[in-house]
N, C-alpha and C positions, 0 to 999 in steps of 0.2 A: 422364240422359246424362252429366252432370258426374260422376256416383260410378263411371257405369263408365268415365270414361279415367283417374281416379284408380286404380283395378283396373286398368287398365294396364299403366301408368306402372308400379308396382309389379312388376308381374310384370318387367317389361322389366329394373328394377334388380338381380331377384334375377338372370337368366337371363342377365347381366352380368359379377354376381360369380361366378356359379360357373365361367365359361369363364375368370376371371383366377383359379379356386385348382385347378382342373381339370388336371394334369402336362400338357404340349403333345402331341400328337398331328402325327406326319408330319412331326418337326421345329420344328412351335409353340412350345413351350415353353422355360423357362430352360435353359438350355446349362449343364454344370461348366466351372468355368474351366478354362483351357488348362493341358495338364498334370497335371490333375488326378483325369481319370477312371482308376477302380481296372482292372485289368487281369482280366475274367472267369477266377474259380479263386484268385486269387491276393491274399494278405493286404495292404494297404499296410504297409509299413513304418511303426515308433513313433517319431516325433521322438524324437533326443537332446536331453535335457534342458541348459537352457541353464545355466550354472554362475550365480550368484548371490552379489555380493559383501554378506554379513552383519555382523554387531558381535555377539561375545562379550563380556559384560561380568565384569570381573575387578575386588572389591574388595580394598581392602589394610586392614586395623584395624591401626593400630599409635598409640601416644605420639604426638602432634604439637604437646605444649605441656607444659612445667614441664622439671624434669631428665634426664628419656628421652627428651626430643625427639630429640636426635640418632640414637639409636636410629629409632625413628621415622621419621623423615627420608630414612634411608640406605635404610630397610627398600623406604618408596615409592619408591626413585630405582632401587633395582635393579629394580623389577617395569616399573615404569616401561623402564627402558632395554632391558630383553628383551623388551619388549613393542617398542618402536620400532624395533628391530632386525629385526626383524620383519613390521610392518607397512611398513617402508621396502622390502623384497623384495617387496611386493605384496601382502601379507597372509599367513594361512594358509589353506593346501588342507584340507579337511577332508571327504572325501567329494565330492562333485558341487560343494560348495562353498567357498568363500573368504572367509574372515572377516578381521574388521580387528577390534584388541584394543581396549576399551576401560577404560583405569582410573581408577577411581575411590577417593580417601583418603578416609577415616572417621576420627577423635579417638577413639580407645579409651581412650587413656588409661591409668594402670594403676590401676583403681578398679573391683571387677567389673562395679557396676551401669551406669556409663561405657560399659564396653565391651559389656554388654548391649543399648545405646539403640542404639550406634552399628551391631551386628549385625543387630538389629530394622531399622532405615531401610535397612541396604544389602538385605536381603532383599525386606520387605515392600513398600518405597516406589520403590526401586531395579530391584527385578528380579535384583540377582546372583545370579550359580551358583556361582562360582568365587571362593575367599577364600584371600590369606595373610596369617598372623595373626591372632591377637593376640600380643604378646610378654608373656611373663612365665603363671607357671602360674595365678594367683588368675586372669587374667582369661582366661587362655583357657579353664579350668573352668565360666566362667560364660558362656562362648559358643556351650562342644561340644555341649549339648542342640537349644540352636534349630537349630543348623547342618546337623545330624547328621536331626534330625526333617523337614529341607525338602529333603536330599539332597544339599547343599551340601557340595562335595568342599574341606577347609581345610586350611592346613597352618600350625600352630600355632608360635610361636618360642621355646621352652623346653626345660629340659632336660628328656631323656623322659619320658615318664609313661607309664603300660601300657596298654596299646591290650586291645582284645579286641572281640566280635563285637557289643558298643552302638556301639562306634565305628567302623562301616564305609569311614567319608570320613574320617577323621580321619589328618593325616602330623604328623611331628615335625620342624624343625629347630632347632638352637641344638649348646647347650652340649657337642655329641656324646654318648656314653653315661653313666650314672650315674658318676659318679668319674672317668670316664677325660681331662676337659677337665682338672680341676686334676690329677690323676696325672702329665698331661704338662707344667703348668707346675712342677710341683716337683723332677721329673726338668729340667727346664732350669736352674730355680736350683741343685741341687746339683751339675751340672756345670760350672757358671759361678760359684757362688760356694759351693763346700766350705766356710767358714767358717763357713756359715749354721747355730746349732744351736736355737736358738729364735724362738720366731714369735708373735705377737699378731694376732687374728682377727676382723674385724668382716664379719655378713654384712647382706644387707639384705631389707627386706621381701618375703613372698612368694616367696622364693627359697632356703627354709629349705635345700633340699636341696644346692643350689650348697654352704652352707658345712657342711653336715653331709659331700659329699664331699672340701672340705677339710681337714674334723678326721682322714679316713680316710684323705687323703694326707700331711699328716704323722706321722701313726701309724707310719703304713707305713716312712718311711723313718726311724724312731728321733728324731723331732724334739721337740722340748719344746713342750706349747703352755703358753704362760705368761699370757694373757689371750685371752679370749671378752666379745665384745660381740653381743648378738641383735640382731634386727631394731628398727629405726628407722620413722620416718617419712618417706614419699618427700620429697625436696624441703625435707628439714629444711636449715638454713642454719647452725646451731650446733651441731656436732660435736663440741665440745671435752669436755661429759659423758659421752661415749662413749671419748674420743681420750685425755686425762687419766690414766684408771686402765691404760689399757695402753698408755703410752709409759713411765709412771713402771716399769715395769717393763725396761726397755731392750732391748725383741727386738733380733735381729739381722733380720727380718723383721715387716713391716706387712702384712698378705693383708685387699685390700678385699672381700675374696667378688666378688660382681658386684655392684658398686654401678656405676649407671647413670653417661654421663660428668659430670655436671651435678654429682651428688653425690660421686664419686670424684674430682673437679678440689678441691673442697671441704674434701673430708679430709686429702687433700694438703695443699693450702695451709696447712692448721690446723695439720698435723703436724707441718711446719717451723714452721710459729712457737711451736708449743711447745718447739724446739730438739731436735727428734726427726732423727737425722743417718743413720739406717739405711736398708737398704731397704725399696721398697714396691712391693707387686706389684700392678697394678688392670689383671686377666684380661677384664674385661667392654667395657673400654669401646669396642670395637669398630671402632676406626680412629680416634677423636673427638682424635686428640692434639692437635689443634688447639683444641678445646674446654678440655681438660686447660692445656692449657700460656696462652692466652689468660687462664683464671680463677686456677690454680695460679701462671702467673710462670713463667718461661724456667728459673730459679735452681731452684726446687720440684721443678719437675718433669725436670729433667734426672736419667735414671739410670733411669725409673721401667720396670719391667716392663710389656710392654704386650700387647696383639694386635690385629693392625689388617693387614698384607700392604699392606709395601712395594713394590709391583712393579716398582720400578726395582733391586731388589737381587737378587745372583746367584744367592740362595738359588729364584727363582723360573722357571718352565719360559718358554724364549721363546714359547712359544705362549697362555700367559697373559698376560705383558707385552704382544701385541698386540691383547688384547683390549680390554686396558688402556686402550691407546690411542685406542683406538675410543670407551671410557666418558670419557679426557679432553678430546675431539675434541668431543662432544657438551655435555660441564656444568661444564669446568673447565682453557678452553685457557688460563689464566692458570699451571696446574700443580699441579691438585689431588689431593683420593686418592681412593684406593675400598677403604672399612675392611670391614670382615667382614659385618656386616650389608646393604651392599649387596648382598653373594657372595650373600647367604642370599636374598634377595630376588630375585634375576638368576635363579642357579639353580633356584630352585621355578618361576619361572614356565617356563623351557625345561624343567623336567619336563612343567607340565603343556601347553606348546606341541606337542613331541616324541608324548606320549600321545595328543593330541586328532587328530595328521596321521596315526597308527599304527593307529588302534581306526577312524578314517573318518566320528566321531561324536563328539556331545559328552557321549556315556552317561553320566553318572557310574560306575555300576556297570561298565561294558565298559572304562574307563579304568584303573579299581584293577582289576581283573583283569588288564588287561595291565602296568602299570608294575610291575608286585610280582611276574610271572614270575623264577625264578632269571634271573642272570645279565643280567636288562637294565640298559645304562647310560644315562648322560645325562652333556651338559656342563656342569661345575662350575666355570668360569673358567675354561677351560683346561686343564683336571685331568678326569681321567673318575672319574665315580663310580657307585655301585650303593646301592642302598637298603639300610642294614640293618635291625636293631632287633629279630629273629626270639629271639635267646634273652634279652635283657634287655629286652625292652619286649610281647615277647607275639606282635606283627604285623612283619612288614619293612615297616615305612611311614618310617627315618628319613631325614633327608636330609643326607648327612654336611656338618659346615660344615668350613672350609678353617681350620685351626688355625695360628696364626703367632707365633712368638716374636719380640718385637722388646724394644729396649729403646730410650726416647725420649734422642734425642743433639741438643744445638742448635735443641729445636723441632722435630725432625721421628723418624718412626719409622725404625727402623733394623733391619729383619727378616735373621736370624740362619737360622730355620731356619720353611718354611710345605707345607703340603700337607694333603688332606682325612685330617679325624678320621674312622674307620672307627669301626662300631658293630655290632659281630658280631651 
């Protein structure tokens, strides 16, 4: 008796559950929510996707310790400041969605294997896609492999080097094209100082070619080089073994090559104290006059050939100078600058800002395909520019830097004549 109400019981639970999985009959059953039943024939409509605010991550490699720090420095503060710019309008639209930038500095250094470590961690441990930098050619040589291999779209801060189809992600900025950054600083000393007929030359590490195109801009205009000094040691602090054999020579010209400002504040100093009373032209140090003149002495350094874009001077487009203001609004309402390297910095990233809102994606591939179209521009401080680099460098990947002649008056730069170097 017992086993059969057990038999039951059983049956009753199944014959339970099937009436609660059973659709309702006669209106039994679950109901669609209101609204929601489809319309016999007819397809429901696809939700619009809801837009999704992201993080692109964007690394910078540059110098952030020894005598390129300033370099360095300027490089992060421009990526940095187009990046905030940016993210302060709400992000960027990129397709369906909207991203907020993220940047992140790396210690490159200028030491290849330095700026190997620091490329290895932004990628590998990081996650970046997006790189600008490294400065100087030794270490971005020793970066463009890894970068290049994980699809990593970079753009490098030296003067060109030849592109071709190993280097699909690879852009260039700095020095403009082969010869043509000193080409135009010697066209400005010859106009400004016709007296000039000999020159003494020192260039600096890893940047053999910077001084190899100033052997071929004084060639060019009939100038005597009367001393050559190679490459040095970064961050050396005794210059005078170098300074000695081509002061006793008396140029009328001292051309630091592009010695970084750390080391070009240095040679200065030294040069005056060896009673060296000529010019001296230091093309690299990228706005640092500050730096210059702090280590160099008020006395040293006044006079010195510089580039750096004064933006409070007339030589400059009022549509720059308020950009200007906007950079000093943000990192320097006490009244500070924004030397070349920032520009370089600013500008690559609203390349790659502009690119990323145009293509609707973050393709690496769909981005260099569209930024390298003839004729596309971007803003350069205020300046529009276009990519060159197609008959000297192989690819259109360069990014013209904004070329400034100034000379240091009272501590401070005093630009003459500025606007982007073109690179046919």
């Amino acid at each position: 008796m017992k086993g059969k109400l057990i038999g039951i019981g059983v049956l009753v639970l199944v014959l339970a559950l099937l009436v609660t999985l059973v659709p309702g009959c006669g209106g039994g059953g679950e109901k669609p929510p209101t609204g929601t039943t489809p319309t016999p024939g007819v397809t429901p409509p696809k939700a619009t996707p809801t837009p999704q605010t992201k993080t692109v991550k964007v690394g910078v490699l540059a110098p952030l310790s020894g005598p390129a720090a300033p370099w360095g420095l300027d490089l992060v503060r421009g990526v940095e400041w187009a990046a905030a710019r940016a993210n302060d309008k709400g992000g960027v639209k990129v397709g369906n969605d909207t991203y907020t930038i993220k940047v992140t500095s790396y210690d490159a250094g200028l030491i290849p294997s330095t700026a190997e470590t620091a490329a290895s961690r932004a990628v590998y441990e990081d996650g970046v896609k997006w790189v600008v930098g490294p400065i100087l050619e030794l270490t971005a040589q020793a970066v463009m492999p890894l970068l290049t291999q994980n699809k990593i779209v970079h753009n490098v801060v030296v003067n060109p080097i030849p592109l071709g189809p190993d280097t699909p992600y690879t852009f260039t900025s700095g020095g403009g094209c082969p010869d043509a950054w000193q080409d135009g600083f010697y066209d400005f000393v010859m106009e400004r100082y016709p007296q000039v007929k000999t020159v003494a030359l020192i260039f600096s590490p890893g940047n053999e070619s910077h001084g190899e195109g100033s052997k071929l801009a004084i060639e060019r205009r009939g100038l005597e080089l009367v001393g050559l000094q190679g490459a040095y040691t970064y961050g050396t602090t005794d210059f005078y073994p170098q300074l000695i054999p081509l002061i006793s020579k008396n140029p009328d010209l001292l051309d630091l090559g592009c010695a970084p400002p750390g080391d070009a504040a240095l040679q200065i100093k030294q040069a005056r104290e060896l009673g060296y009373k000529g010019l001296i032209m230091a093309n690299c140090i990228g706005g640092a006059s500050n730096v210059v003149v702090d280590i160099a002495g008020l006395q040293a350094a006044e006079g010195v050939i510089a580039n750096g874009t004064n933006y409070l001077s007339d030589a400059v487009p009022s549509e720059s100078r308020a950009i200007y203001q906007d950079y000093v609004a943000r990192y320097h309402p006490e009244g500070g600058r924004l030397g070349t390297v920032v520009e370089i910095g600013y500008t690559n990233m609203n390349l790659y800002i502009k690119g990323w809102q145009e293509v609707g994606s973050l393709d690496p591939d769909a981005f260099v395909a569209r930024v390298t179209q003839p004729g596309y521009t971007f803003d350069n401080v205020g300046w529009t520019s276009q990519l060159g680099g197609q008959e000297t460098m192989g690819l259109k990947r360069h990014v013209p830097v904004i070329q400034a002649y100034d000379i240091i008056q009272n501590g401070q730069l005093n630009t003459l004549q500025a606007g982007p170097l073109d690179c046919p």
